[in-house]
C-alpha positions in Angstrom: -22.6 -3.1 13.3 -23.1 -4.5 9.9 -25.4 -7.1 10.8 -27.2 -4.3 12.3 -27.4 -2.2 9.3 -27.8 -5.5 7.4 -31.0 -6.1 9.1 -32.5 -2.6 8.1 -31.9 -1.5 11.7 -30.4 1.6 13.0 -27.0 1.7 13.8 -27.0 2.2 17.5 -24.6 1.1 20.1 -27.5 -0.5 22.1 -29.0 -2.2 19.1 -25.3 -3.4 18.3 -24.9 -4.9 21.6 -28.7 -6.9 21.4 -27.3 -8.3 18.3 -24.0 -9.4 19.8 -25.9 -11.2 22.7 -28.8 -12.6 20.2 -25.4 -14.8 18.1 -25.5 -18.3 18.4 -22.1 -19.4 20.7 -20.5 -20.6 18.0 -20.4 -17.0 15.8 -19.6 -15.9 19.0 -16.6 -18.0 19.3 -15.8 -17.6 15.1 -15.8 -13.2 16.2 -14.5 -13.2 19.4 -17.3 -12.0 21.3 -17.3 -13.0 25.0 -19.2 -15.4 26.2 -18.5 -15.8 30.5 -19.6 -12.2 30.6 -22.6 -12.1 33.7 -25.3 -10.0 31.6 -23.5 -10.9 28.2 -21.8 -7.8 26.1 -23.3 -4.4 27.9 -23.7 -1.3 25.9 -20.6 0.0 28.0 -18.5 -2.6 26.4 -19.6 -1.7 22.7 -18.9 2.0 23.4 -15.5 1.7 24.6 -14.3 -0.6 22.0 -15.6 1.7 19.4 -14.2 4.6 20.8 -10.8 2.6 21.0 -10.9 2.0 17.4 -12.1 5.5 16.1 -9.8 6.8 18.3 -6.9 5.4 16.3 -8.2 6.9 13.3 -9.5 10.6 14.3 -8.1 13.0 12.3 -9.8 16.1 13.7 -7.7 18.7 15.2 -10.5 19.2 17.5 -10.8 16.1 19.7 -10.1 15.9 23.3 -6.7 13.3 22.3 -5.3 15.4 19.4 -6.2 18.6 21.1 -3.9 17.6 24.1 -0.9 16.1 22.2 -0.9 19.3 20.0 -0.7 21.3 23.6 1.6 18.8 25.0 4.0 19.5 21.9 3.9 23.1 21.8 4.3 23.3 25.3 7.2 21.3 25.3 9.2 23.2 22.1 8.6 26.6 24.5 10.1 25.0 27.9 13.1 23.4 25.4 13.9 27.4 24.1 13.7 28.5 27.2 16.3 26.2 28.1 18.4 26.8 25.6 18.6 30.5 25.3 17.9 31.1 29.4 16.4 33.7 30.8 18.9 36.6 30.0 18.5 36.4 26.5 16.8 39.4 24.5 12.9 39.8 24.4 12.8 39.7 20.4 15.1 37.0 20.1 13.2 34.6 22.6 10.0 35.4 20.8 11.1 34.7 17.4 12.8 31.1 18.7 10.0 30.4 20.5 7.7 31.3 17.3 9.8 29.3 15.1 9.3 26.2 17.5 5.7 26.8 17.6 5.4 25.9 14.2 7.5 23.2 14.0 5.6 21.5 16.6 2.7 22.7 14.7 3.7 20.9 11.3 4.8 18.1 13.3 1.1 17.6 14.9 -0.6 18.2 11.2 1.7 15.4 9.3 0.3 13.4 12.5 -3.0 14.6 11.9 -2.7 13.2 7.6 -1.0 10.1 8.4 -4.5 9.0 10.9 -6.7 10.6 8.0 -5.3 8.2 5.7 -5.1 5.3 8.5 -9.1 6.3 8.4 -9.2 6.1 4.7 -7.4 3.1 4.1 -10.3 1.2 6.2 -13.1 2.7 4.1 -11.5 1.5 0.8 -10.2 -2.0 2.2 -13.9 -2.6 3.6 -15.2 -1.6 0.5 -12.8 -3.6 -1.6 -14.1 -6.9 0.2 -18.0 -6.1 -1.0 -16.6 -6.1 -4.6 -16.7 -9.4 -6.5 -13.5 -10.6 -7.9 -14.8 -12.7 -10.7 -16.5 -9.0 -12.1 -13.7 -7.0 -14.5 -15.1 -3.4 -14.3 -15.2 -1.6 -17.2 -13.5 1.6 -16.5 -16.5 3.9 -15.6 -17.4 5.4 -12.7 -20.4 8.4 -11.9 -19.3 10.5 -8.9 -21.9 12.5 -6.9 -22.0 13.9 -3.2 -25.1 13.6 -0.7 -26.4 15.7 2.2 -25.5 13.5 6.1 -26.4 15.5 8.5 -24.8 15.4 11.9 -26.8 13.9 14.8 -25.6 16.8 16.8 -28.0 19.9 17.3 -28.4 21.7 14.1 -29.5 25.5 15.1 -26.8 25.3 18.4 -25.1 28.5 17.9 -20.9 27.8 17.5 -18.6 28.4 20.3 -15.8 31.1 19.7 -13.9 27.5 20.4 -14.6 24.6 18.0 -13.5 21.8 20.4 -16.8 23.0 22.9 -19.2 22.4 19.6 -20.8 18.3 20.1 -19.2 17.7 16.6 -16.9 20.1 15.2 -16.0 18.4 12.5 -19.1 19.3 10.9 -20.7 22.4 9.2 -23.3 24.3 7.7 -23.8 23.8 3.9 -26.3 26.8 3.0 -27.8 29.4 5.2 -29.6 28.2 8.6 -32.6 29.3 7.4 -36.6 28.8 8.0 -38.3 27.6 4.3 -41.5 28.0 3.1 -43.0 24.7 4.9 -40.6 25.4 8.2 -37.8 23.3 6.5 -33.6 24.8 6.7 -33.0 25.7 3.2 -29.4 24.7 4.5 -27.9 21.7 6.6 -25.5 20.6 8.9 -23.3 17.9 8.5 -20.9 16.6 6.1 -21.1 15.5 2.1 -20.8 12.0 1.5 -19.2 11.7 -2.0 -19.4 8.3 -3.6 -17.9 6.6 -6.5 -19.9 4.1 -8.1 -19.5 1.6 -11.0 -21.4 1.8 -14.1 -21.6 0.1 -17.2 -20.8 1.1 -20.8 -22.7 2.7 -23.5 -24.7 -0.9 -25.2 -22.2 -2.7 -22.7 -23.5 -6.0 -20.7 -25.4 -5.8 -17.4 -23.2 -4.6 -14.6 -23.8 -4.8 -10.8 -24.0 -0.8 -9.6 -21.7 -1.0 -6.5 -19.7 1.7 -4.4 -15.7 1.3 -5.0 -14.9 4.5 -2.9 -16.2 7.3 -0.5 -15.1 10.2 1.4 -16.6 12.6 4.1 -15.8 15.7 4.3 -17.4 18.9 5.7 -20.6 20.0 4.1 -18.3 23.9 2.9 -16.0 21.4 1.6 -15.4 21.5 -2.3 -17.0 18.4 -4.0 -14.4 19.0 -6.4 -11.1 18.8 -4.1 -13.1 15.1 -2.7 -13.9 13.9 -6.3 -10.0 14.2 -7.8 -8.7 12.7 -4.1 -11.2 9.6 -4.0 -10.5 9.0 -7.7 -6.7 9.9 -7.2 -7.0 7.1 -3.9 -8.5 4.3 -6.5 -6.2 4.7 -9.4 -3.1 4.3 -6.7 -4.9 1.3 -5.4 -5.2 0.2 -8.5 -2.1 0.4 -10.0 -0.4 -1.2 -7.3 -2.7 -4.6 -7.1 -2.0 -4.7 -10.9 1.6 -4.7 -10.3 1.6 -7.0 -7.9 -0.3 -9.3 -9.7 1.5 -8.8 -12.6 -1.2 -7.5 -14.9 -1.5 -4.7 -17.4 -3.6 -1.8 -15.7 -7.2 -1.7 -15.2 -9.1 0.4 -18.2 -10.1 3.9 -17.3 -12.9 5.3 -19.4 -15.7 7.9 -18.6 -16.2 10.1 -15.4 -19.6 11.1 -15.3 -20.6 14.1 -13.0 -22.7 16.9 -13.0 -22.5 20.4 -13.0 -21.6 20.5 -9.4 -18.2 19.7 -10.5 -17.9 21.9 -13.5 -19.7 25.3 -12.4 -16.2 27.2 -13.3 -17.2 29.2 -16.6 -13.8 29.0 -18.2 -12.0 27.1 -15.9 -11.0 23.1 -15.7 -7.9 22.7 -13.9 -9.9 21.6 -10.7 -11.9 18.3 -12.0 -11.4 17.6 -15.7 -7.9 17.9 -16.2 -6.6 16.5 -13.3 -9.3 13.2 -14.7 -7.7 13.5 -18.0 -3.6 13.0 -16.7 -5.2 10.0 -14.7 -6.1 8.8 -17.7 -10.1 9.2 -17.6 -12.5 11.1 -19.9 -14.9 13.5 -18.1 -18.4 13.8 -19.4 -19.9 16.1 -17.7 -23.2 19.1 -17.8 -22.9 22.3 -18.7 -24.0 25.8 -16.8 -26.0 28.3 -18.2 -23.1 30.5 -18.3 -21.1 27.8 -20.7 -23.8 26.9 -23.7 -23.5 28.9 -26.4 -20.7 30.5 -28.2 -18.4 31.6 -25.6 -15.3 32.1 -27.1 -13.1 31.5 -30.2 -9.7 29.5 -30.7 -6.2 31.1 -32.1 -7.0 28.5 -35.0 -10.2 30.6 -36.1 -12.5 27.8 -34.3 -15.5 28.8 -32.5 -16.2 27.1 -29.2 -19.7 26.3 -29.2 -20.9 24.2 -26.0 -17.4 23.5 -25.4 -16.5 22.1 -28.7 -14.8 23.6 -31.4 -16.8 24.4 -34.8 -16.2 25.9 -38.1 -16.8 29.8 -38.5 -19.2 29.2 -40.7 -21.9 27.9 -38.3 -25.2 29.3 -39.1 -26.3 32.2 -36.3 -29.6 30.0 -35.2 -27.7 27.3 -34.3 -25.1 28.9 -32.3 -27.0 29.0 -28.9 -29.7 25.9 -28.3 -31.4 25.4 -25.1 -31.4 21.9 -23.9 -35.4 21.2 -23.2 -35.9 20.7 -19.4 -37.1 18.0 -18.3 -40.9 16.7 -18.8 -41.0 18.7 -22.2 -43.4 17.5 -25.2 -42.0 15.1 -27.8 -42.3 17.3 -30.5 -39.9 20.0 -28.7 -37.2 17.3 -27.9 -37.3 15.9 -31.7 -36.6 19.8 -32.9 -33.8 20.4 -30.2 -32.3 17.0 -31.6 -32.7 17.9 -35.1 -31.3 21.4 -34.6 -28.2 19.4 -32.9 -27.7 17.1 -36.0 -27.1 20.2 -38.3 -24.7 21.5 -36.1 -22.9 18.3 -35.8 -21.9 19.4 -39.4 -20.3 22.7 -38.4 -18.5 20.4 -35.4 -14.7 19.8 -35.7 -13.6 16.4 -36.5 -11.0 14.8 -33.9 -7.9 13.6 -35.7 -6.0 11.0 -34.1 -6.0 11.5 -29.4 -4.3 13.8 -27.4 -1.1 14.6 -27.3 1.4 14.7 -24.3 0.5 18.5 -23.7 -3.5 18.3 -23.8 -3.7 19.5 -27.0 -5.7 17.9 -30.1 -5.7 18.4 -33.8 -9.0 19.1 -35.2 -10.0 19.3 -39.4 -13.2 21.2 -40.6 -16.0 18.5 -41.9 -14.7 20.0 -45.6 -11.4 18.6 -45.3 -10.5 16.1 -47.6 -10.8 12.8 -45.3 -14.5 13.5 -44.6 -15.9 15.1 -47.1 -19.3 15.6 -45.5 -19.2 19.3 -46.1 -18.9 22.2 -49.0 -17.0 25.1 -48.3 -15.6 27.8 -50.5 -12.5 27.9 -47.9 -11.6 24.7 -48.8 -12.0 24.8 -52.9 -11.5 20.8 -53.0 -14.5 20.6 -51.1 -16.7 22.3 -53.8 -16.3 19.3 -56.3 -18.5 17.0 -53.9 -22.0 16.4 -54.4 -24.7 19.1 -54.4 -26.3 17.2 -52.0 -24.1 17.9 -49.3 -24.7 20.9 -47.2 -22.5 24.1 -48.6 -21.4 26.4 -46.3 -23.0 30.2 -46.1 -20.1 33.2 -47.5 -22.7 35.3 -45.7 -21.8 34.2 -42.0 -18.4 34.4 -42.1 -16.1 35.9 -44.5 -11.9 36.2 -43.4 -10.9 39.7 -43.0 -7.8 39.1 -45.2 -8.6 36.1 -47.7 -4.7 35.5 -48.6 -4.1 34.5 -44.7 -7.0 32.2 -44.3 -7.5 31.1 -40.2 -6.0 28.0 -39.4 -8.9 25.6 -39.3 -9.9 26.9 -42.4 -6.4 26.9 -44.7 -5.1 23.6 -43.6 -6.6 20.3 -43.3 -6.1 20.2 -40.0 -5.5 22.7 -37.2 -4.1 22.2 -33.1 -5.9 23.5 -30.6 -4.7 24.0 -27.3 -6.0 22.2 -23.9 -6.6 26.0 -22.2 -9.2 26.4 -25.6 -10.8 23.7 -24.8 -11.8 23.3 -21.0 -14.9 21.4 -21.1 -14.2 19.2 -24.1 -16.4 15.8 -23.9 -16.6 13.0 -26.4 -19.8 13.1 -27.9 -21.6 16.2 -28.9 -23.3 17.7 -26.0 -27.2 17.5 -26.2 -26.9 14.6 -28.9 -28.7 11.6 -28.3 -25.5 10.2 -28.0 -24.7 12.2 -25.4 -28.3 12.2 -23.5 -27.2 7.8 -23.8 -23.7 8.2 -22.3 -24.9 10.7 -19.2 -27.7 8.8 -18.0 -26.1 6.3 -17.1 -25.2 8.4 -14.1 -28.6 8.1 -12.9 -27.0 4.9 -11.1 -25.3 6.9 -8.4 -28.8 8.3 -7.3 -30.1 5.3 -7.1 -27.0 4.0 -4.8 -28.1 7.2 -2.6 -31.5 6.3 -2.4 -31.2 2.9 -1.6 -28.9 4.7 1.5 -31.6 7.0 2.8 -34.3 4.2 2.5 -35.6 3.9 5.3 -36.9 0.1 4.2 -33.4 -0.9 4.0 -29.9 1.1 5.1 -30.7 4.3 6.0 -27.8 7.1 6.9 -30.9 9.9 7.4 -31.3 11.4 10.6 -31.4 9.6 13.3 -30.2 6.7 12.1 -26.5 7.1 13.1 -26.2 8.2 16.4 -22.8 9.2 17.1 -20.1 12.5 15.8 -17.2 13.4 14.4 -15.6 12.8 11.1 -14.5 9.3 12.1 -17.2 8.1 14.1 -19.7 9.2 11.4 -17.1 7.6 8.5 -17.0 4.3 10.1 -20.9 4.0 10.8 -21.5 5.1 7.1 -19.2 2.7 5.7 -21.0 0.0 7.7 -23.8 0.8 5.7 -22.7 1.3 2.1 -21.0 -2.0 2.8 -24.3 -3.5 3.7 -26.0 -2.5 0.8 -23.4 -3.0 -1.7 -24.0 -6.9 -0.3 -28.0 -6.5 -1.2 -27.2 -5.3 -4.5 -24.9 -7.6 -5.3 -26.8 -10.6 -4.3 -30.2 -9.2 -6.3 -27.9 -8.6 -9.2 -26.4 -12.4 -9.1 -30.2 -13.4 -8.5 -31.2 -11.7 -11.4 -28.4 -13.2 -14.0 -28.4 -16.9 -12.5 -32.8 -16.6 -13.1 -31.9 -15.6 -16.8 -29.4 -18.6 -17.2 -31.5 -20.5 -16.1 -34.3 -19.3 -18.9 -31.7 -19.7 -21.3 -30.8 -22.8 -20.4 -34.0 -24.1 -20.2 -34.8 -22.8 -23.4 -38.1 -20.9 -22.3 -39.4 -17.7 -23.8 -38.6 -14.6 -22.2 -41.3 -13.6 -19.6 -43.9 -11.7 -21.5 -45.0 -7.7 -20.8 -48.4 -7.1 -19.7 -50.1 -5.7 -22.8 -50.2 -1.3 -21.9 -52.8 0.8 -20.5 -56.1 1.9 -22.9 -54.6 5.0 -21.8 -51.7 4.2 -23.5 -52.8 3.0 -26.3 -55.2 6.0 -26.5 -52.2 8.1 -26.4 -50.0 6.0 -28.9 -53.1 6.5 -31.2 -53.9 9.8 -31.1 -49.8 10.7 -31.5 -50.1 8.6 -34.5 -52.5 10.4 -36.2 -51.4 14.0 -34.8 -47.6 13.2 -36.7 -49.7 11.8 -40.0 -51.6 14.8 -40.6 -48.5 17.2 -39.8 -46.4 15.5 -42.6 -49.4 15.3 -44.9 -49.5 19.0 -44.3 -46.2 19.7 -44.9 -46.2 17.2 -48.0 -48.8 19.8 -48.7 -47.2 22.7 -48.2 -44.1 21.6 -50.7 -46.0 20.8 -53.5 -47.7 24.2 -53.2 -44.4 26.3 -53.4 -42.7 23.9 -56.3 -46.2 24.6 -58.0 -46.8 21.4 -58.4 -50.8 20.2 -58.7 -52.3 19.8 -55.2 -52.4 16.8 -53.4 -55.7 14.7 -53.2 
């Protein structure tokens, strides 16, 4: 099957048995396949060793095997009260035994169930532990996203009352099952394949982009629920090849997700702190429903975009839209400028977290910054008037003996419930814009998936259902292209060694466009006459002779 998705071919049983028969008899002998077969390997032969294998790891409570032991058990705990108690024994008492052994046979079949979905788990992340170079020390950041699979089975079949009679009943609708504009579903059927991919850091060296781990699960699952157990799976993994090995632990840094995974408006106790006590730092986008000033701390903080700020934050800068994307140049240099004075207003981080979450954060007018006058903090005052002074007019203490926290002491804690959606660098700075694109790498991982020039996990492609059948197939292909990419990326690096060590120049850039110079030149000139203007336009109000 991987030499099958290898070749850009769909994984089919009958194209998997054409490439078994094509091997030269020596691979065949290295992988076992026979070779005194009359007709060679049939398609028959490929099915039933598959199904052997997925049948090992099926976790659904729906397939014909499971479905039957489950009966078999429950079945069995009746006849065994029955036994015991006989036939004379009281109605409610019968049915109360016989309820109780229900559900022991019931537990019984579900730890069953677990310990074959983490069988089935265990051979995604060993198979996509061998793709991963061992000569490569990852940085400690990952991007996690989910994608659409749909299900090979019939999409608009209506469900049976019983899930076991649906072709794959492990999957299900994500959405309404409904027509679109163009005669599209606005909603599918199938599973979401979440994947964790490596990335590098912020100014880091190049880094091959690579899949460590991935889950399916139904597409109603919660992306959430997959993201904390994939990462949970890893950092186990993890931890125990470093302790074998006798190493200190890998380095976790950044999460990066979007705002699938953070919709909850004042809530983070389903993906960014359960990231936090495994020791990584989300960075994450913000709702609609979370920009802006939401909330204020016991300290006397405002939180502002989920960070805390000083009181004194002017009222325009309190609620900034981030410009969507494709807007001018001239609207994203404002929304960055109007982020760099609030960056003044933001709380400064002293020291990291402590053991319960919570962090202690100083106003920019305390004394070991000093980037900020405040009447609040009289020190302050004595700096330079050409630091920015705080406005009395926007926020003045209701009793000035009993200043807030963040303003009477240098330094104020804040709890980790006040601060849910805390991120490192300011959100909508340029630092920030740096630090969350590099998540653009997982959609590239996904489209390289659904390309239909290389792998591709679309439609069609993967033949076969259930959450095991499906798993396996997919991980045949994420394995296959985590190969590509690796080998392009190692062709890539051993070309530039070999430029270095050759001593030649870099290979030079075709010069741009006339359109883009055009462009280039007429921006030019557009910013040159808007600061002559507004050279202009300040000598005019100091009173100062006019320009020439």
């Amino acid at each position: 099957m991987l030499a099958t998705t290898w070749a850009g071919q769909p994984i089919i049983l009958r194209t998997v048995r054409d490439v078994l028969n094509a091997l030269h008899p020596s691979d065949k002998h290295r992988l076992g396949v026979p070779t005194r077969l009359e007709g060679g390997v049939t398609e028959r032969h490929v099915s039933y060793l598959f199904g052997r294998i997925t049948a090992l790891l099926d976790p659904s409570p729906h397939s014909a095997a499971n479905r039957d032991r489950y009966e078999h058990l429950r079945d069995t705990a009746r006849d065994q009260v029955r036994l015991e108690l006989g036939e004379t024994a009281e109605q409610d008492v019968l049915q109360a035994a016989m309820s109780a052994a229900v559900e022991r046979a019931r537990t019984e079949h579900r730890a069953w169930l677990d310990a074959k979905h983490a069988r089935l788990r265990w051979v995604l992340d060993r198979g996509l532990d061998a793709t991963l170079p061992a000569d490569q020390q990852h940085t400690g950041s990952y991007a996690i996203d989910g994608s659409a699979l749909s299900t090979w089975a019939r999409q608009n079949r209506a469900t049976p009352r019983r899930p076991w009679l649906h072709p794959d009943p492990d999957a299900a609708w994500n959405g309404k099952p409904s027509w679109g504009q163009h005669g599209h579903t606005t909603g599918w059927f199938g599973y979401w394949l979440h994947g964790l991919v490596r990335v590098g850091e912020v100014g880091g060296a190049d880094a091959p982009c690579l899949v460590e781990r991935i889950e399916l699960t139904p597409a109603n699952a919660d992306s959430r629920v997959a993201g904390v157990e994939v990462l949970t799976r890893m950092v186990a993994d993890h931890e125990a090849a470093d302790a074998d090995a006798a190493v200190p632990d890998r380095p976790r840094r950044d999460v990066l997700a979007d705002r699938a995974y953070t919709a909850e408006t004042r809530r983070a106790d389903d993906w960014i702190w359960p990231l936090w006590a495994m020791g990584f730092t989300s960075v994450h986008e913000l709702t609609v429903h979370q920009l802006g000033h939401r909330r204020s701390t016991s300290t006397g903080a405002i939180i502002i975009d989920g960070q805390p700020h000083s009181p004194r934050l002017p009222a325009h800068l309190r609620s900034l839209t981030p410009p969507p994307v494709g807007s001018p140049r001239v609207v994203l240099d404002t929304y960055q400028k109007d982020i760099a004075r609030r960056r003044l207003y933001a709380l400064h981080a002293v020291g990291g977290r402590n053991p319960d979450g919570s962090w202690d954060f100083g106003c920019r007018a305390m004394a070991l910054l000093g980037q900020l006058r405040c009447d609040l903090k009289p020190r302050s005052m004595a700096l330079p008037h050409t630091r920015t002074t705080t406005d009395p007019g926007v926020y003045q203490p209701a009793n000035p003996a009993r200043l807030p926290k963040v303003c009477g002491q240098e330094k104020a804690r804040v709890a980790r419930e006040e601060l849910p959606f805390w991120q490192p660098d300011l959100y909508g700075s340029a630092a920030w814009y740096t630090s969350y694109s590099r998540r653009n790498r997982i959609e590239g991982i996904f489209g390289n998936l659904k390309n239909d020039a290389t792998q591709d996990i679309s439609r069609g492609n993967i033949r076969v259902m259930g959450l095991a059948k499906t798993s396996l197939m997919t991980l045949m292909t994420v394995i296959a292209t985590n190969l590509r990419l690796l080998d392009r990326w190692q062709a890539r690096q051993a070309a530039a060694e070999a430029i270095a060590a050759a001593g030649a120049p870099e290979p030079r850039t075709r010069r741009p466009r006339r359109r883009t110079l055009l462009r280039q030149e007429a921006g030019a000139a557009i910013a040159g006459a808007q600061r002559r203007a507004a050279d202009i336009a300040a000598h005019q109000r100091a009173g100062l002779p006019a320009l020439t």
